[in-house]
N, C-alpha and C positions, 0 to 999 in steps of 0.2 A: 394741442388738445389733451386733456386729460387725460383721455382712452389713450390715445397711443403714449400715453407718458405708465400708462401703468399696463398694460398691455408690451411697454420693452423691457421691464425689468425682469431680472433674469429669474425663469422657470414660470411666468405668470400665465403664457398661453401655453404651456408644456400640461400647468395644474388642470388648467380648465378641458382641456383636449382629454386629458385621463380620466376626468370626471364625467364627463362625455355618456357612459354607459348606463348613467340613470340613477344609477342603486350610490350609496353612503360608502364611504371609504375612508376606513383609517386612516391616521397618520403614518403610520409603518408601511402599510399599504403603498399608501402614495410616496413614501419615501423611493422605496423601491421601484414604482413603476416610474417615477420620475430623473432620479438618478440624481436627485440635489442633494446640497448639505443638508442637514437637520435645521440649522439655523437660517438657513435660506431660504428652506419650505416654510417654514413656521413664519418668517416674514410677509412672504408672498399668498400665503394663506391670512393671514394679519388682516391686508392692503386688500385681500377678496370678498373680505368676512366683513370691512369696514364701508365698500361698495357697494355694498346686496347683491352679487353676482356669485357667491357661495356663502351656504350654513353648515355650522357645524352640529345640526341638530340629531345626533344617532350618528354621528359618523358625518364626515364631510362629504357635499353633495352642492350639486349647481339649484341655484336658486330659480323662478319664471325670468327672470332676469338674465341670466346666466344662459336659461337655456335660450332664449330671446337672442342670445348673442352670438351664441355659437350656429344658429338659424340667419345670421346676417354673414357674419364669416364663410357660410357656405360657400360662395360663389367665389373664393379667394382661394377656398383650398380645391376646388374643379381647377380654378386657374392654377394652381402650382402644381398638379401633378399632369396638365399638358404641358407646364412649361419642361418641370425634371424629366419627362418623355423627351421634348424636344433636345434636352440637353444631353441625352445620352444616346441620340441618335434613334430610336426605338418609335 
């Protein structure tokens, strides 16, 4: 599948997770809260910019698409954080 082919490269659901808060976010920004290389982010924002799942219109930001995505992903991250509960005994 596509999605999961661009969705494994590295930092691509790290970008969309940060972007997550709604508001436009630099590149600096997101360097930092992401903890990528420069040429890494810049890729991985490239591949998100080329999907309609981010713009970079005022600053990078999830697109209806994006946010459409990360409203499907939901139920994945309920599940991983019973699973890392389970995993840690808690």
């Amino acid at each position: 599948m596509a999605a999961l082919d661009l969705f494994g490269r590295r930092g691509a659901l790290r970008i969309l997770w940060e972007l997550r808060g709604g508001w436009p976010q630099t590149f600096r920004a997101l360097a930092a809260a992401s903890d990528l290389p420069p040429n890494t982010l810049n890729a991985r924002l490239k591949d998100l910019r080329a999907t309609g799942l981010v713009t970079a219109d005022g600053g990078y930001a999830l697109t209806d698409v994006g946010r459409d995505l990360l409203t499907a992903l939901a139920p994945l991250s309920d599940w991983s954080e019973t699973w890392a509960a389970s995993l840690s005994g808690t």
